[in-house]
C-alpha positions as a LaTeX table, in Angstrom:
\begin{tabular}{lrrr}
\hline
Residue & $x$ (\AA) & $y$ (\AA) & $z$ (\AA) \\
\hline
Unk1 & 85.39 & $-104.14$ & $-105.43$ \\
Unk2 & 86.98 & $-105.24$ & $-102.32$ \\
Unk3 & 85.67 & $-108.05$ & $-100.52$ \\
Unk4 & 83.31 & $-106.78$ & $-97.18$ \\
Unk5 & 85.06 & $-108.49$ & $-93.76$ \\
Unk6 & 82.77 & $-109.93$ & $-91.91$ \\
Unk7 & 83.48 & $-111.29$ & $-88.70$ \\
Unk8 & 80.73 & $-114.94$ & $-88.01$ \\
Unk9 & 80.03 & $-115.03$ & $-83.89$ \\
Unk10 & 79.31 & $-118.36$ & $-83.01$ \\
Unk11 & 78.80 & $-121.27$ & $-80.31$ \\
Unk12 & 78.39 & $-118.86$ & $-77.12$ \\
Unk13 & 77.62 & $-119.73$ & $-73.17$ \\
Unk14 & 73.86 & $-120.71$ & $-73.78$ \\
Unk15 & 72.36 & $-124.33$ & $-73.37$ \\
Unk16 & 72.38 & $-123.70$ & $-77.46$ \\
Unk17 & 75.82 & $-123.36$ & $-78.01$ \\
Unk18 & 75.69 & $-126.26$ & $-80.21$ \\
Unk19 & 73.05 & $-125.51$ & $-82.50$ \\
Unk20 & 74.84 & $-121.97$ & $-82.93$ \\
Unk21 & 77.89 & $-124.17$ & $-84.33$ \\
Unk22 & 75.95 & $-126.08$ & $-86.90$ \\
Unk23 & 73.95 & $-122.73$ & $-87.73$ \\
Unk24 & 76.96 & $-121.47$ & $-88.33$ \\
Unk25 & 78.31 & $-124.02$ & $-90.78$ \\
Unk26 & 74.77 & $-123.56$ & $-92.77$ \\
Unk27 & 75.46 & $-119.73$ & $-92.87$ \\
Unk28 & 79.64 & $-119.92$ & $-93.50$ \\
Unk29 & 78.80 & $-122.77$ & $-96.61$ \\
Unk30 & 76.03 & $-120.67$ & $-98.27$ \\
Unk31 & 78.17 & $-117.41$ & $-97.59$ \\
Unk32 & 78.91 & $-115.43$ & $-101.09$ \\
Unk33 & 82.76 & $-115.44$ & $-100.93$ \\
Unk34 & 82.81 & $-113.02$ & $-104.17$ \\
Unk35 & 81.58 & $-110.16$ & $-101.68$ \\
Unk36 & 82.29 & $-111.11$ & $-98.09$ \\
Unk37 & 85.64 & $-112.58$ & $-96.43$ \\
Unk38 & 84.05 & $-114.38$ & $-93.69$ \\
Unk39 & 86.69 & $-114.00$ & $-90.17$ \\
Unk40 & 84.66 & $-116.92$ & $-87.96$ \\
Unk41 & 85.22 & $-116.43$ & $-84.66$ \\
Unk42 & 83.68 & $-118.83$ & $-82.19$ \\
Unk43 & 83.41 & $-118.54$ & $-78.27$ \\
Unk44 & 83.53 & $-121.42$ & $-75.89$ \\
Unk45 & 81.26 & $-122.45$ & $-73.53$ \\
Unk46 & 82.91 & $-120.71$ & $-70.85$ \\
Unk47 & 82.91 & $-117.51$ & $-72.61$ \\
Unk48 & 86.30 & $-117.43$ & $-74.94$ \\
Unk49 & 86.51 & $-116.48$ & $-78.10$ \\
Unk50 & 88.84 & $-117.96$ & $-80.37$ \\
Unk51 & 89.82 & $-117.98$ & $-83.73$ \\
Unk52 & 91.76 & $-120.74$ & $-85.45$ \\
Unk53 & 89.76 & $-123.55$ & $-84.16$ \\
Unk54 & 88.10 & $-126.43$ & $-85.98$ \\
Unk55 & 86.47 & $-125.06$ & $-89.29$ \\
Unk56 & 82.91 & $-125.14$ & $-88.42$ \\
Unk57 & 82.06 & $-125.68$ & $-92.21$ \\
Unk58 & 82.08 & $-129.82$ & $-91.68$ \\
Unk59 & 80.01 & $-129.45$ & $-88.98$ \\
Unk60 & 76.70 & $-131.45$ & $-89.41$ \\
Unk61 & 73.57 & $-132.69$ & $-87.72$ \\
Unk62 & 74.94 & $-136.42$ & $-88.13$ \\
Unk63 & 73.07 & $-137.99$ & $-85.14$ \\
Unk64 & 76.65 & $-137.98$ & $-83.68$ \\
Unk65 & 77.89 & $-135.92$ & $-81.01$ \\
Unk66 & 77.12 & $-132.48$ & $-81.32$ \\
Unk67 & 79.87 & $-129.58$ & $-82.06$ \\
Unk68 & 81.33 & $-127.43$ & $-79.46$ \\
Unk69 & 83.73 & $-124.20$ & $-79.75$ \\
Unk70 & 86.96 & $-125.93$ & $-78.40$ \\
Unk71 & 90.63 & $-124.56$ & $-77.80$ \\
Unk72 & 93.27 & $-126.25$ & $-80.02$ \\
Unk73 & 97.15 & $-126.12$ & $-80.15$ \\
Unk74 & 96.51 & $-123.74$ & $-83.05$ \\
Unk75 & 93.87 & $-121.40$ & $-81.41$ \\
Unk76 & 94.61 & $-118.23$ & $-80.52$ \\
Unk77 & 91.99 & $-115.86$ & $-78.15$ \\
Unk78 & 90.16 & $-113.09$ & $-79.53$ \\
Unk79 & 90.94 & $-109.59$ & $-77.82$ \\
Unk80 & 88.89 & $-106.48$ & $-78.49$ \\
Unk81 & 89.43 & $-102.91$ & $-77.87$ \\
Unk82 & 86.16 & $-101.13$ & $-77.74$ \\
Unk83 & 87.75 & $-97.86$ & $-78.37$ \\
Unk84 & 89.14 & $-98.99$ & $-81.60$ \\
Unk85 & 86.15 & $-99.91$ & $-82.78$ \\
Unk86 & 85.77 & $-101.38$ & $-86.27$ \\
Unk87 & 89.34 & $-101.82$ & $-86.15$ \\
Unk88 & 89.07 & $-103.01$ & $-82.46$ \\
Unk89 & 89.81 & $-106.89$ & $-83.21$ \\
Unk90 & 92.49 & $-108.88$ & $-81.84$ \\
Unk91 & 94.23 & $-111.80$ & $-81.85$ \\
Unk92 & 96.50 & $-112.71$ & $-79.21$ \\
Unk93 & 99.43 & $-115.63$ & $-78.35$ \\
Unk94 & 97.91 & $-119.07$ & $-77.20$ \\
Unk95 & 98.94 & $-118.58$ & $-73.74$ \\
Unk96 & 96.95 & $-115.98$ & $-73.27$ \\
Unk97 & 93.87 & $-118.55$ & $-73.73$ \\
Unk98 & 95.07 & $-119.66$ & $-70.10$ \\
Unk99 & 96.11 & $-116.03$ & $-68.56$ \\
Unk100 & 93.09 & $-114.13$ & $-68.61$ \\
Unk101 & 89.20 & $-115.05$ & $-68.56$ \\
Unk102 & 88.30 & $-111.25$ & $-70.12$ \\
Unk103 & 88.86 & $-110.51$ & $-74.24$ \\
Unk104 & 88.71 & $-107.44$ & $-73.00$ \\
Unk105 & 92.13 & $-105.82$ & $-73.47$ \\
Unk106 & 93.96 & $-102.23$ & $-73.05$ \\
Unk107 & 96.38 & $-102.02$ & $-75.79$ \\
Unk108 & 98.34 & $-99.31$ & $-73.67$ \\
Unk109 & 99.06 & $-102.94$ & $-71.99$ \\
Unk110 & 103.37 & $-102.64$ & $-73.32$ \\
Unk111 & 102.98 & $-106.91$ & $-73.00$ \\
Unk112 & 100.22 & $-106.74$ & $-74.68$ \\
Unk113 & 101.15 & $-104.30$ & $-77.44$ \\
Unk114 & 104.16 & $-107.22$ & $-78.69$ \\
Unk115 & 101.60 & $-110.50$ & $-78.85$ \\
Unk116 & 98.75 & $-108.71$ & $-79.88$ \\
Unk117 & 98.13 & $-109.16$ & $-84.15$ \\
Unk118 & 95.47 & $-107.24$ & $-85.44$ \\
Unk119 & 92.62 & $-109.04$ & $-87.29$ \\
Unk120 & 92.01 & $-106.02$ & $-89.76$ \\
Unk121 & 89.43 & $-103.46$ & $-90.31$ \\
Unk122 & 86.23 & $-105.58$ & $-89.85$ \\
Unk123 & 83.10 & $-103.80$ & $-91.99$ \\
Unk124 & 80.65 & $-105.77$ & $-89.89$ \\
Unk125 & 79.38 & $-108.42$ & $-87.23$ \\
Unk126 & 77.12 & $-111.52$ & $-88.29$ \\
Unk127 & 76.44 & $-113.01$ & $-84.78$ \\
Unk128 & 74.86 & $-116.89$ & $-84.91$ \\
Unk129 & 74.35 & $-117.24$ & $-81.41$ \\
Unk130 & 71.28 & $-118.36$ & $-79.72$ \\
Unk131 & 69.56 & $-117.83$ & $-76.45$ \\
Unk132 & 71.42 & $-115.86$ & $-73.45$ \\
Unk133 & 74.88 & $-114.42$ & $-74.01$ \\
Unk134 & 74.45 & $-114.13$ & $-77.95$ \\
Unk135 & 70.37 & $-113.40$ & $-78.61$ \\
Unk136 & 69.40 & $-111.59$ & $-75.86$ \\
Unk137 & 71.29 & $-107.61$ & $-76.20$ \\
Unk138 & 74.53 & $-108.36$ & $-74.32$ \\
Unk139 & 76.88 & $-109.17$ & $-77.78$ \\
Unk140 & 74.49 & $-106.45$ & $-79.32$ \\
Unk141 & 75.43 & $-103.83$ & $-76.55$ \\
Unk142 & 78.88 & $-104.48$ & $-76.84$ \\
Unk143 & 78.42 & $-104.19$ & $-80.82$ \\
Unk144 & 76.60 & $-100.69$ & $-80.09$ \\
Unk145 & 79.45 & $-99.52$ & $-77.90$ \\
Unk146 & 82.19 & $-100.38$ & $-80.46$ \\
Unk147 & 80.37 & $-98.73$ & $-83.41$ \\
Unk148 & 80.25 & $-101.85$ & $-85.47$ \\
Unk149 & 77.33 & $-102.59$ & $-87.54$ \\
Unk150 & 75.59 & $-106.34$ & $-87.06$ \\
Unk151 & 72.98 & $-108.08$ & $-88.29$ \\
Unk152 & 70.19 & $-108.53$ & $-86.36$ \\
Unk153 & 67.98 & $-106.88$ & $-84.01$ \\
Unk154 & 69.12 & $-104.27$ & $-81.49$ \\
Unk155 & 69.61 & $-104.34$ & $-77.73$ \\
Unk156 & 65.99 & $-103.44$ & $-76.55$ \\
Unk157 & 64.24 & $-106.19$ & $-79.28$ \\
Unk158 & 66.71 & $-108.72$ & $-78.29$ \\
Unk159 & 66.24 & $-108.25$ & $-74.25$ \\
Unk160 & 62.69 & $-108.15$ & $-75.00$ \\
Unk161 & 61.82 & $-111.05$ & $-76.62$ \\
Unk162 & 64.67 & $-113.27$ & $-75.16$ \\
Unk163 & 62.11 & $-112.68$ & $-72.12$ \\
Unk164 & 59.12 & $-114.75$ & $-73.08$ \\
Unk165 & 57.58 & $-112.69$ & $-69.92$ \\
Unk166 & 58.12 & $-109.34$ & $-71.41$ \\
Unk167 & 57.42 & $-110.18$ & $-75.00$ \\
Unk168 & 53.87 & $-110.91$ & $-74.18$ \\
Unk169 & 53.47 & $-107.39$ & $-72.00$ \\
Unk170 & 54.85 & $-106.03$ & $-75.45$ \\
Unk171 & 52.89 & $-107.48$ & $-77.87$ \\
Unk172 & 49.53 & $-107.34$ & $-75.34$ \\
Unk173 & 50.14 & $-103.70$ & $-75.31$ \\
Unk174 & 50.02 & $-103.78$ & $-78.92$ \\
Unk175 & 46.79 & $-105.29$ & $-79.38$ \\
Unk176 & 48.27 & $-108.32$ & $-80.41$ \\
Unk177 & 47.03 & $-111.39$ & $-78.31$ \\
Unk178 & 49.23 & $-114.05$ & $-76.49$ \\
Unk179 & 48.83 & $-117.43$ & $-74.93$ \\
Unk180 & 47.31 & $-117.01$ & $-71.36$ \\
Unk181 & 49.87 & $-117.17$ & $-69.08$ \\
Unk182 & 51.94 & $-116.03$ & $-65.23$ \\
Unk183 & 55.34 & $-115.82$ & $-63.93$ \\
Unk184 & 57.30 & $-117.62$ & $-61.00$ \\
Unk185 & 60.25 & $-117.04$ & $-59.58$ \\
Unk186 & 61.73 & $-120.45$ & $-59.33$ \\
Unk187 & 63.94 & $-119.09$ & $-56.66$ \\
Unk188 & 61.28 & $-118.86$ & $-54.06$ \\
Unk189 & 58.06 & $-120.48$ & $-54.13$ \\
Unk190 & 55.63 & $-122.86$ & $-52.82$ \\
Unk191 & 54.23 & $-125.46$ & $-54.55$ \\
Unk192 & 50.62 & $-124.20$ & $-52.99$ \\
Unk193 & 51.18 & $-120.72$ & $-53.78$ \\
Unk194 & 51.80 & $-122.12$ & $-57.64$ \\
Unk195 & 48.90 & $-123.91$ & $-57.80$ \\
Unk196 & 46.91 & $-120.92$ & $-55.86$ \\
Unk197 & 48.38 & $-118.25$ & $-58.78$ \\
Unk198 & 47.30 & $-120.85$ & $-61.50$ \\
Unk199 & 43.64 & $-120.57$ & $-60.60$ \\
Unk200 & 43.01 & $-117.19$ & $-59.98$ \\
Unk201 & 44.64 & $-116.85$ & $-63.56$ \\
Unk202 & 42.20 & $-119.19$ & $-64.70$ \\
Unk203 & 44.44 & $-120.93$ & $-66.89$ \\
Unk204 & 42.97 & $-124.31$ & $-68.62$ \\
Unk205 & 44.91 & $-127.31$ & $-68.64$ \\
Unk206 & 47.32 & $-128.97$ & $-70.52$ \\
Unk207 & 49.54 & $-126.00$ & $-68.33$ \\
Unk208 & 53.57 & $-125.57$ & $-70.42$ \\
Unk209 & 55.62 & $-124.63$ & $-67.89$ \\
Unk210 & 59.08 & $-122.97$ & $-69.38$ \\
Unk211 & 61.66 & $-120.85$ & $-69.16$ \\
Unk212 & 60.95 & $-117.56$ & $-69.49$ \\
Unk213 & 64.83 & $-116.48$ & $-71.00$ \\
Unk214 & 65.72 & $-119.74$ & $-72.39$ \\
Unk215 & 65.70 & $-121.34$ & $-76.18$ \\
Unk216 & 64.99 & $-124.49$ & $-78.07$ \\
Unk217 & 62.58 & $-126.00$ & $-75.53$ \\
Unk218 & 65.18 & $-126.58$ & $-72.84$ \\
Unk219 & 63.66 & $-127.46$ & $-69.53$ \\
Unk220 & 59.89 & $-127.50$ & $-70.85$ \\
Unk221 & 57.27 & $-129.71$ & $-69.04$ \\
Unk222 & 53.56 & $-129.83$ & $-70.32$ \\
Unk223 & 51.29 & $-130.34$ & $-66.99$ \\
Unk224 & 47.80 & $-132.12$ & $-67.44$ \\
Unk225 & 45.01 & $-131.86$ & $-64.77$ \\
Unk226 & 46.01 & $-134.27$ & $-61.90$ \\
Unk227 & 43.09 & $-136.27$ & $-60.38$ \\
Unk228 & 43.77 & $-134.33$ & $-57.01$ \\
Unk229 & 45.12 & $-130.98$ & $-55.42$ \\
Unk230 & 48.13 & $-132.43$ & $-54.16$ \\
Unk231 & 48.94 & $-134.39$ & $-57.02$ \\
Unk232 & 48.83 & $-131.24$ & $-58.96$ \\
Unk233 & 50.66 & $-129.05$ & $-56.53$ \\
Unk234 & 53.53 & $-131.93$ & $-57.16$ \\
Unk235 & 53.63 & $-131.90$ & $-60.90$ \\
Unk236 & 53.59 & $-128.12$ & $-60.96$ \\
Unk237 & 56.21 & $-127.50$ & $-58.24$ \\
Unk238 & 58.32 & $-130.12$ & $-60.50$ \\
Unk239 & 57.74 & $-128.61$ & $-63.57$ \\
Unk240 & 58.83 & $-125.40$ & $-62.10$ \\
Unk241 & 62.18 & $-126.70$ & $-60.63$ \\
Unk242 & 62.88 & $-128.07$ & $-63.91$ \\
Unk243 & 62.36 & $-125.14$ & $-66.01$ \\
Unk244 & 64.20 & $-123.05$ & $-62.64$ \\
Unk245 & 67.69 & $-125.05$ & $-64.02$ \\
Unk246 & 67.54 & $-123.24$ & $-66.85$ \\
Unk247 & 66.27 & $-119.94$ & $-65.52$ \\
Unk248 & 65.01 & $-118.44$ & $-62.27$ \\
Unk249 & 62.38 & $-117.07$ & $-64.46$ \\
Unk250 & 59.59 & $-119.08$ & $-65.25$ \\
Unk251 & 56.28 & $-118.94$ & $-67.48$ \\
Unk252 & 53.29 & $-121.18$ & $-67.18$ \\
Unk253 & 50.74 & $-120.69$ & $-69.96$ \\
Unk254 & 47.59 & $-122.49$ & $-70.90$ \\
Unk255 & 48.46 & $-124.78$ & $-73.80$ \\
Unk256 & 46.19 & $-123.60$ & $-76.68$ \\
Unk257 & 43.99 & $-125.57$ & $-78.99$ \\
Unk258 & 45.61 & $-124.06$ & $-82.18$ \\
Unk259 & 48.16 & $-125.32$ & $-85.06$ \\
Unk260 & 51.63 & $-123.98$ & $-84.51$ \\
Unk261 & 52.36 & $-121.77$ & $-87.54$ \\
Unk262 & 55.73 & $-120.18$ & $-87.98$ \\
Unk263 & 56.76 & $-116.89$ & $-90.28$ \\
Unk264 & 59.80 & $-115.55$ & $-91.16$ \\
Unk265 & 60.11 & $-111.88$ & $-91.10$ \\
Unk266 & 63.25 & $-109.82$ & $-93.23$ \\
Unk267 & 64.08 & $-106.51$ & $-93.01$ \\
Unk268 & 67.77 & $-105.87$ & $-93.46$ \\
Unk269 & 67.76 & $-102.15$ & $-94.08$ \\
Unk270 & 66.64 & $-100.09$ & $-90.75$ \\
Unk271 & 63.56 & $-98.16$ & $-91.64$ \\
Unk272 & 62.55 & $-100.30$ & $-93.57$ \\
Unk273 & 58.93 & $-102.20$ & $-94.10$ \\
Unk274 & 59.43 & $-105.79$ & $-93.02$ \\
Unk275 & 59.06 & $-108.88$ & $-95.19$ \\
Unk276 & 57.31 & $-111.80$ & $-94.30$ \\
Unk277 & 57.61 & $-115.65$ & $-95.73$ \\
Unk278 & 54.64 & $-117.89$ & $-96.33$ \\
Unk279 & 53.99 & $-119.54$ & $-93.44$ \\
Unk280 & 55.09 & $-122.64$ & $-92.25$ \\
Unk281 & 54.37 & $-125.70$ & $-90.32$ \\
Unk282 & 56.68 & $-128.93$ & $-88.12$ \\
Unk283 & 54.77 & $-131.74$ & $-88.62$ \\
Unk284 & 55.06 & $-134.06$ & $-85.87$ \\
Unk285 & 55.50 & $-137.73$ & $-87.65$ \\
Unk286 & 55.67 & $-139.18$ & $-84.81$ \\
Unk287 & 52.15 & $-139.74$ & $-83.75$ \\
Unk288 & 51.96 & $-139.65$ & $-80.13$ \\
Unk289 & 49.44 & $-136.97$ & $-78.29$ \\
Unk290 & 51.57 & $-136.56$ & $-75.35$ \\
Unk291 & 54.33 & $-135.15$ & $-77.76$ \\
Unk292 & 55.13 & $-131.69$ & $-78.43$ \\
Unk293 & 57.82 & $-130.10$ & $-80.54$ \\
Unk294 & 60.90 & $-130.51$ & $-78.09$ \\
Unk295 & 64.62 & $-129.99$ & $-78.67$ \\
Unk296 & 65.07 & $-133.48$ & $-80.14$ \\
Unk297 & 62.28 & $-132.87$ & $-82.42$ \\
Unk298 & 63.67 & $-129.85$ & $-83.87$ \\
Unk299 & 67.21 & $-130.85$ & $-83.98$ \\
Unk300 & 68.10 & $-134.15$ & $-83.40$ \\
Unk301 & 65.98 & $-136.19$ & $-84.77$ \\
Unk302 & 65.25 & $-135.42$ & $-88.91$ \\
Unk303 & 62.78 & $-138.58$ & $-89.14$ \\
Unk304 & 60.50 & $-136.65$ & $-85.82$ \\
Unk305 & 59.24 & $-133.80$ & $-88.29$ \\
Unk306 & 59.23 & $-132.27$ & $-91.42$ \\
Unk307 & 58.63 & $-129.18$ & $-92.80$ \\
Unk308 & 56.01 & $-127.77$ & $-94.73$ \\
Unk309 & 55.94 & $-124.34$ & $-96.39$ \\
Unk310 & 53.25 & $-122.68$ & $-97.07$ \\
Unk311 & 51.22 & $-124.71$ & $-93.92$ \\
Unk312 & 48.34 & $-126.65$ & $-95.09$ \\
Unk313 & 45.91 & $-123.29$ & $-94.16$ \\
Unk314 & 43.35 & $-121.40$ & $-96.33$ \\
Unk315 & 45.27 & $-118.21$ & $-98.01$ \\
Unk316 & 43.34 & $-115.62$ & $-95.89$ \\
Unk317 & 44.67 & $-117.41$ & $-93.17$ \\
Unk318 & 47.96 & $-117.59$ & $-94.24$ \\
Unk319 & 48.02 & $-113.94$ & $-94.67$ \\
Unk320 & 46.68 & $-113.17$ & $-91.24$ \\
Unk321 & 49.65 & $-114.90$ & $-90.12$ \\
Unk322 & 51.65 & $-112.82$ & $-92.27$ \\
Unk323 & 50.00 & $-109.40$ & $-90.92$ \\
Unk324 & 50.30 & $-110.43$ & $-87.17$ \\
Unk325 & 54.20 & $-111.31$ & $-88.02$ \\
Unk326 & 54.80 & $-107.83$ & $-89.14$ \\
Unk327 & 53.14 & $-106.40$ & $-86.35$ \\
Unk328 & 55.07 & $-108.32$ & $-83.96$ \\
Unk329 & 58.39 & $-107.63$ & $-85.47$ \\
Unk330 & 57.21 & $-103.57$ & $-85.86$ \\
Unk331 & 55.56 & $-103.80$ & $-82.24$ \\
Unk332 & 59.36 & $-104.83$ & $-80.69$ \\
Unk333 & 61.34 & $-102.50$ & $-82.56$ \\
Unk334 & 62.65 & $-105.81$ & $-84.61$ \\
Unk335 & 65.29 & $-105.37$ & $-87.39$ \\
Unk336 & 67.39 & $-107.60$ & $-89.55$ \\
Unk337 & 65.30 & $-111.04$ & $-89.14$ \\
Unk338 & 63.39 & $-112.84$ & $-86.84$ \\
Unk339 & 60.95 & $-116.01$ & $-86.66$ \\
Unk340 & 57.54 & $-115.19$ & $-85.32$ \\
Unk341 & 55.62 & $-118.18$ & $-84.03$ \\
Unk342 & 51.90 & $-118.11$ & $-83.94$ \\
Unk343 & 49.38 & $-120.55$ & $-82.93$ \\
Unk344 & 46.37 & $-120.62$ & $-85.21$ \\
Unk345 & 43.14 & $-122.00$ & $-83.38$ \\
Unk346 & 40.09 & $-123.66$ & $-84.88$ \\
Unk347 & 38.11 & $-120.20$ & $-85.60$ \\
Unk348 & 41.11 & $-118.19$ & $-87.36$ \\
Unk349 & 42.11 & $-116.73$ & $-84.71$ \\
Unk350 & 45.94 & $-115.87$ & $-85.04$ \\
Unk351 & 48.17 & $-114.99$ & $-81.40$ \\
Unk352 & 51.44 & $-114.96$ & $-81.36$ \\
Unk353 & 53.90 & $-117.65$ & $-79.22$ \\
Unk354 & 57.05 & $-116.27$ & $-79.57$ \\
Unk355 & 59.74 & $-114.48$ & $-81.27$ \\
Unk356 & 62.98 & $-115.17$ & $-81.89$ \\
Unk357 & 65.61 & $-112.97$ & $-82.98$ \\
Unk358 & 68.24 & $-115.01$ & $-84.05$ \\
Unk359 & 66.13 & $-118.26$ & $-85.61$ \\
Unk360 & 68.04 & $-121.60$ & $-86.55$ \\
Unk361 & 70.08 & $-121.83$ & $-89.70$ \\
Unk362 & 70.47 & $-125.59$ & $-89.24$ \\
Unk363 & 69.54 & $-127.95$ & $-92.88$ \\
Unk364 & 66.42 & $-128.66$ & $-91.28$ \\
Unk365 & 65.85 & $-124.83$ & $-89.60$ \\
Unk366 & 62.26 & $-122.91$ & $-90.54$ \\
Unk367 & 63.36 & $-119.81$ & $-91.16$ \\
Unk368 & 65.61 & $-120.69$ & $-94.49$ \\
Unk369 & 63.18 & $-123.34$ & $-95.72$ \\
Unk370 & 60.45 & $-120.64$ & $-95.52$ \\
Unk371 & 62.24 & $-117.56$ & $-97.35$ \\
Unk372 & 62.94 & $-120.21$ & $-100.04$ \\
Unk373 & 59.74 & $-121.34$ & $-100.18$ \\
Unk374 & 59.01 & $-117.79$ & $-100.63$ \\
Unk375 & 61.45 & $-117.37$ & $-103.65$ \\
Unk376 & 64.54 & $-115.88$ & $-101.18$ \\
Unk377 & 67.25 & $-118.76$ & $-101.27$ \\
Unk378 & 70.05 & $-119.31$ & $-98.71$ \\
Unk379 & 73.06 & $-117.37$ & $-99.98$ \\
Unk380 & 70.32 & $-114.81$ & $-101.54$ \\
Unk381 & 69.21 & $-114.19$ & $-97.74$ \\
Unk382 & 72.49 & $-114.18$ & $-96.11$ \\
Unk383 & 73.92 & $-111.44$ & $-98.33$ \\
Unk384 & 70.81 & $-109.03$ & $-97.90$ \\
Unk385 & 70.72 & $-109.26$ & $-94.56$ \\
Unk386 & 74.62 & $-108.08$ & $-94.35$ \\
Unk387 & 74.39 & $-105.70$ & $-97.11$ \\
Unk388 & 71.52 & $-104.27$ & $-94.99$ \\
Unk389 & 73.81 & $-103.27$ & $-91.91$ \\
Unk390 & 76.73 & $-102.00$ & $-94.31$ \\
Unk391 & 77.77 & $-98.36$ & $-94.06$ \\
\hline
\end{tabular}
């Protein structure tokens, strides 16, 4: 049988470009070479994509500097042709790294048509990219408009629960409860009229004030209760101009007295019933009360945490997280994987955190340690999940 081509996205124009390249490297080492010819493709931070870079396989979480997508002598830039679809794969001279910021191309182009060499037929689309520009439905539109099959979820689960905002109006109008919480729009407030929306919400402090469309804890301040109103109109406004770097969009939710307990959910084949891992917990080691699980926790730093799968919970507990991840996943039109993160408070009470769409494949990453904790191991995973999205 002939080998499936399967073309790896990685790296991307998100704040986790870097994780995507190590992900990547987890994913292209575990890959089943006997069925799939992997064609990795990676995209710079300014939005190029490139193949014949550095091999992403050495890449490692070292505690050195961190991996980028980067344009060598021997790169050449990735072209596509939407119309051509799964044949619709290009790759052009070097020079045209420096002649053109779109890789989108019109092969009725006659320069064009003489540097352009085809990358084959490609059978399907394995995108490891995190946060905006990768995990959020713009790669996934473009996918959908070429006719190629990925892996992953589709445009509206992917805009959906990129958007911490949205996810929780989702899942809320599911019956499935959420961390207290309001938006700003970090591009015009007050630091009064913050404070002003945080009471009326009634929100309890410790206050997280994030993101609402970014990953991996980027720009994330946890707010205690100052000993004054001003005081506390300062911290939030602060908080909210740091998460505002990252996006204009920003959430501010009551921290919860609960256990953070994360699930893995499969379902490769559209239609499908979705699968879903024991349950499993970071544990800090660090122990410091002021700490939560930030980017250097979950990346950076392997001595910070650990993992443990199944979490240290009663089984009925453990399979209430399981039932609320399916719901999620089913409530946002999910497919392919995701990671649903749940806090579990003191009474057994189970809402959900967020989702994400395209978890971390990183050597110290939840979502692989779970599914083999569960009796799914690494290569075992990857190759359902493309054989899912085959046709």
């Amino acid at each position: 049988m002939a080998k499936k081509r399967i073309v790896v996205l990685y790296g991307g124009r998100a704040d986790e470009h870097s994780i995507s390249c190590i992900s990547t490297a987890g994913v292209l080492n575990a890959l089943d070479t006997e069925r799939f010819e992997p064609i990795p493709v990676g995209i710079t931070k300014d939005g190029k994509w490139i193949v014949n870079g550095e091999d992403p396989r050495g890449w490692a979480l070292d505690g050195g500097e961190l991996p980028t997508v980067k344009i060598t002598p021997e790169s050449r830039p990735v072209l596509i042709d939407p119309s051509r679809g799964k044949d619709g794969f290009f790759a052009g001279a070097p020079e045209h790294l420096n002649g053109s910021d779109s890789n989108l191309v019109s092969l009725n182009d006659p320069e064009m048509r003489h540097t352009l060499t085809s990358l084959g037929h490609v059978d399907a689309v394995l995108p490891v990219l995190h946060g905006p520009y990768g995990e959020d439905g713009t790669v996934q539109g473009l996918l959908e408009m070429m006719g190629v099959p990925y892996v992953g979820c589709g445009v509206f689960a992917s805009a959906a629960c990129m958007d911490k905002h949205y996810t929780k109006i989702v899942l809320n109008a599911a019956g499935i409860p959420t961390a207290p919480g309001i938006m700003v729009d970090a591009r015009n407030f007050t630091a009064a009229d913050v404070l002003d929306k945080v009471e009326a919400a009634g929100l309890a402090y410790p206050l997280f004030v994030k993101p609402s469309r970014a990953g991996s804890s980027f720009g994330v301040t946890k707010v205690e209760k100052a000993e004054d109103r001003e005081t506390q109109q300062d911290k939030l406004a602060a908080a909210v101009a740091t998460a505002g770097e990252h996006d204009w969009k920003v959430l501010i939710e009551q921290g919860i007295d609960g256990r953070e307990i994360e699930c893995a959910v499969l379902c490769p084949k559209a239609g499908e019933e979705p699968e879903a891992s024991w349950p499993g917990e970071i544990v800090l080691d660090h122990q410091d009360d002021d700490q939560f699980y930030d980017f250097d926790s979950k990346y950076m730093d392997a001595s910070a945490s650990h993992v443990e799968v199944p979490a240290n919970l009663p089984v009925s507990v453990l399979e209430d997280v399981r039932d609320v991840a399916r719901r999620a996943f089913k409530a946002v039109d999910g497919a392919g994987l995701s990671r649903v993160d749940t806090f579990v408070t003191p009474d057994g009470t189970v809402m959900v955190n967020e989702i994400n769409t395209m978890p971390g494949f990183t050597p110290i990453s939840m979502y692989p340690k779970a599914w083999e904790a569960t009796g799914v191991g690494y290569t075992e995973l990857i190759t359902r999940l493309i054989e899912g999205v085959l046709r």
